[in-house]
C-alpha positions in Angstrom: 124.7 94.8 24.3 122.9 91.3 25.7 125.0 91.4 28.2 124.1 94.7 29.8 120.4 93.9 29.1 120.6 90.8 30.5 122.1 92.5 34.1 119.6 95.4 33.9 117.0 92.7 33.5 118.9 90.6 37.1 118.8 94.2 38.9 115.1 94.6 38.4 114.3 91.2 39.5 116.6 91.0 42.8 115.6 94.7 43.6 111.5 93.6 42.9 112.7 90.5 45.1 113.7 92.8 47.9 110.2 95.1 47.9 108.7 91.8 48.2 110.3 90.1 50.8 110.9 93.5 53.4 109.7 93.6 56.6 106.2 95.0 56.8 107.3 97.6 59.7 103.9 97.9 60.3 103.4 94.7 61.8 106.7 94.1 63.2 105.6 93.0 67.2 107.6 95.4 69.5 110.7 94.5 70.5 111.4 96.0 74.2 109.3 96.6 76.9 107.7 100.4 77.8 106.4 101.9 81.0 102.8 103.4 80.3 103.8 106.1 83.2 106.3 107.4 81.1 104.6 108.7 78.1 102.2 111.2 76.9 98.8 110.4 76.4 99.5 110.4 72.4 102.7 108.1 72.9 100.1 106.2 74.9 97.4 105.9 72.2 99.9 104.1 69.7 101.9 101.7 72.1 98.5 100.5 73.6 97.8 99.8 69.8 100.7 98.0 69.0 101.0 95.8 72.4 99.6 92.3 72.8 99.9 92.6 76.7 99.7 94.7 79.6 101.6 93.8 82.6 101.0 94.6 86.4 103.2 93.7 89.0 101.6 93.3 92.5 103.4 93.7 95.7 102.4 94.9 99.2 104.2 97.7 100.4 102.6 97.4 103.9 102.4 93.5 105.3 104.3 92.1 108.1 107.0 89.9 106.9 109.0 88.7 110.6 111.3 90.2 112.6 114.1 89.8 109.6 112.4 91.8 106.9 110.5 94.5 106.3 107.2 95.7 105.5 107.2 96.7 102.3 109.3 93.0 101.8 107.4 92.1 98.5 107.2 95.9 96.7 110.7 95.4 96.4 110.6 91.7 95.5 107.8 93.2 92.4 109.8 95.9 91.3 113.2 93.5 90.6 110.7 91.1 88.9 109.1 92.9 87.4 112.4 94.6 85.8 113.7 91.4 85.0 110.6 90.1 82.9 110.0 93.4 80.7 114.1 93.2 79.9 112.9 89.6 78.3 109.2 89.9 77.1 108.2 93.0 75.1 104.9 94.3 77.5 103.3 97.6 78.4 104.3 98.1 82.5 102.2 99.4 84.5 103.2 100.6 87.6 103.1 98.3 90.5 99.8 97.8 92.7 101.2 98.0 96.2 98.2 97.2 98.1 96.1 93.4 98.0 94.0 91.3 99.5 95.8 90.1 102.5 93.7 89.0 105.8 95.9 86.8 107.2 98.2 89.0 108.6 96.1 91.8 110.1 97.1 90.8 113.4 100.5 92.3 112.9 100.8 96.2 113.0 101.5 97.9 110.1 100.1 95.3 108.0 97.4 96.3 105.1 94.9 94.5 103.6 92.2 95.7 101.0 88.8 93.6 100.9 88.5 90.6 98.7 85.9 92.0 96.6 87.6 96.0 96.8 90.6 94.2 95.6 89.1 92.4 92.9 87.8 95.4 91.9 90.5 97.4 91.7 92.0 94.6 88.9 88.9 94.9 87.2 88.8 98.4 87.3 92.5 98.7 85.7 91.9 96.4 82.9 88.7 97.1 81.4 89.9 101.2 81.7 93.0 100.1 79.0 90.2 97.8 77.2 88.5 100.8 76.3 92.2 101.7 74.0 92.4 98.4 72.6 94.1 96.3 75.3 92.7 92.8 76.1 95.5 90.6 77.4 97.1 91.2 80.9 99.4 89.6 83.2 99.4 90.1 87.2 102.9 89.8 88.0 101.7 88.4 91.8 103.8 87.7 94.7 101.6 86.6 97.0 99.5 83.5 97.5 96.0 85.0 99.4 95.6 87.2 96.3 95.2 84.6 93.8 91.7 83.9 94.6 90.6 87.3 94.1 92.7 87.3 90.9 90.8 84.3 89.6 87.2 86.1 90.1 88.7 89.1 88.5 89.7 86.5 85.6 86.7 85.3 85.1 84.5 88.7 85.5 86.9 90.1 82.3 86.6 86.9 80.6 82.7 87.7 80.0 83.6 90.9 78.3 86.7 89.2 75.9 89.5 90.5 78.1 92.2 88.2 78.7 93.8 88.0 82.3 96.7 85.7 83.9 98.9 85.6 86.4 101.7 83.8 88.2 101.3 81.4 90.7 104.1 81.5 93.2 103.4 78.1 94.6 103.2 76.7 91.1 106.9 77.9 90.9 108.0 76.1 93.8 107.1 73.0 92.8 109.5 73.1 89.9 112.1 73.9 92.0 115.2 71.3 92.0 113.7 68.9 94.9 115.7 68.9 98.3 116.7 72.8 97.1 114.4 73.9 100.3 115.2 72.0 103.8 112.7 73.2 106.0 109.8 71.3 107.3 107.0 73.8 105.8 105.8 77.1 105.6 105.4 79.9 102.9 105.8 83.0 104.8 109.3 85.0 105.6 110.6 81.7 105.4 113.7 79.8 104.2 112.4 80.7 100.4 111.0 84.2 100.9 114.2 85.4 102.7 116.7 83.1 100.3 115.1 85.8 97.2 115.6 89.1 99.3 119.8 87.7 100.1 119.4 87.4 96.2 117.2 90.4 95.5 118.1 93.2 98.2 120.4 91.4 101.2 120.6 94.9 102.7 116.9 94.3 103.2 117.3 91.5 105.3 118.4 91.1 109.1 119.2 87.3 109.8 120.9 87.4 113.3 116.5 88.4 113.7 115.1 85.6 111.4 113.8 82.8 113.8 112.4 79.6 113.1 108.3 79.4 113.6 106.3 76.7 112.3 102.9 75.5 113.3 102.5 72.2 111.5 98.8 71.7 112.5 96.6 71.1 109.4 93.3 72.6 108.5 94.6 76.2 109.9 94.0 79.6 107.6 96.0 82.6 108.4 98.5 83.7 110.8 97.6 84.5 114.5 99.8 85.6 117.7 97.0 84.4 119.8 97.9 80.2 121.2 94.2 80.0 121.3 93.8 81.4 117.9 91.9 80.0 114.8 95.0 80.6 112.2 98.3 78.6 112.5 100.1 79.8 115.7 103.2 82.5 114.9 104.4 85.0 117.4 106.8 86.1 115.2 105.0 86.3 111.8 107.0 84.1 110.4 105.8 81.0 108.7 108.7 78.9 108.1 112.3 78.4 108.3 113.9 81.5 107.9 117.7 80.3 109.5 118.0 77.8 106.7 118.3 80.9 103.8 120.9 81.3 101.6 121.8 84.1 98.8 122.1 80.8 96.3 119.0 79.2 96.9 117.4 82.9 96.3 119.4 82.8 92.8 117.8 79.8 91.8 113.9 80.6 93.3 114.8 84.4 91.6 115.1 82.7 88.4 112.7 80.1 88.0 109.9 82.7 89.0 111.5 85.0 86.3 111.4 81.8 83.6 107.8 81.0 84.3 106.2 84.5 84.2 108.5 85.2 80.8 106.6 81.6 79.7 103.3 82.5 80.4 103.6 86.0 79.1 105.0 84.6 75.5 101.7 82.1 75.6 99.3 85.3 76.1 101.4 87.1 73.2 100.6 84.1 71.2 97.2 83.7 71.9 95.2 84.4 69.3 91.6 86.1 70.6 88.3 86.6 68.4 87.7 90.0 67.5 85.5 90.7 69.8 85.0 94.3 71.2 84.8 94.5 75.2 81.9 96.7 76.8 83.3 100.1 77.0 84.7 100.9 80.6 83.1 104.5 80.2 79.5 103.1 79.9 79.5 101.7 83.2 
């Protein structure tokens, strides 16, 4: 008869032991990413709840990008990251801002560029709308290097009302790159980097018996121009760089260093922890 009590007696405690020590499913962080576009407005309300960050990828869908690539050259180079950092990183996605702030390639048809302060804006805009549901950390997912500015304004313009904004720096990236990885003798633009991630990220998107070599080396310049005379660095071609020297593996390697970083800096903004601190409400203004 002890015997018996004493097990009745074991079961309650390991079964009060068990109560005690399950997961609180209410406070469980969210394991997989979700795509805002996709849900209801209800499904909306709770996810936006239970989310530390919102992420926006930003890509151009209109900017010249050579003879070897095309126009909408860093939509698609978004879209991939953007997949490839919400399969590691548990975010809201928004969908991807295709248009920036981009003057230094207006010379070349087709390319778009919104206004510094009209692009700021529009960040602005998008993140104190979700503030108004809760949300106050969010990540640009950037690809471009004449946006960042902008992006820093917008940064500190949300940082006045508690919201929370980062995003990557593509140069930062490079220089963590194994050194000696990239052989040319400068550039950023359509060159032997950019065009190594599209052989990695969408070959078919890339022509290479077009991709040229074009490199103005003189210092001090801002900008791309086809005029000799021109203010910007010198570029007929709209290339900035060394193109010819790409390679599918060296785009493997750029792919997933950018990939690493933004997955780092996302984690950090998950684990920052912010006073609570209600933003002004978006509506009000």
């Amino acid at each position: 008869m002890r015997r018996k009590k004493d097990l009745s007696w074991l079961g309650f405690c390991l079964v009060f032991f068990m109560i005690l020590n399950q997961p609180d499913w209410g406070k469980n962080p969210p394991q997989t990413s979700v795509y805002l576009e996709n849900l209801t407005w209800l499904e909306a309300e709770k996810v936006l709840a239970e989310y530390e960050v919102v992420m926006v990828a930003l890509g151009a869908r209109c900017k010249e990008h050579g003879p070897h690539l095309l126009l909408k050259n860093d939509y698609v180079m978004a879209e991939y990251l953007k997949e490839k950092v919400a399969a590691r990183v548990p975010v809201v996605v928004l969908p991807t801002l295709e248009y920036g702030y981009y003057p230094a390639f207006l010379e070349y048809p087709g390319s778009i560029s919104l206004r510094e302060e009209t692009f700021k804006n529009v960040v602005v805009d998008i993140c104190r709308s979700l503030a108004g549901y809760g949300s106050r950390k969010f990540y640009v997912l950037n690809t471009g290097v004449s946006t960042m500015r902008p992006l820093k304004k917008a940064a500190d313009e949300l940082a006045e009302v508690g919201i929370i904004l980062k995003y990557l720096d593509i140069l930062a990236v490079d220089k963590k790159l194994p050194q000696g990885l990239l052989k040319q003798e400068g550039g950023t633009h359509a060159d032997e980097g950019e065009t190594s991630m599209m052989l990695y990220i969408a070959p078919e998107t890339v022509d290479m018996s077009k991709a040229v070599k074009d490199y103005d080396p003189r210092p001090g310049r801002r900008g791309l121009t086809r005029n000799p005379q021109g203010k910007g660095h010198y570029s007929p071609t709209g290339i900035w760089g060394d193109p010819t020297l790409a390679t599918r593996e060296k785009g493997k390697i750029i792919v997933e260093a950018t990939i690493d970083q933004a997955v780092e800096e996302i984690k950090e903004l998950i684990s920052l922890k912010l006073e609570k601190k209600n933003p002004n409400n978006p509506g009000d203004n």
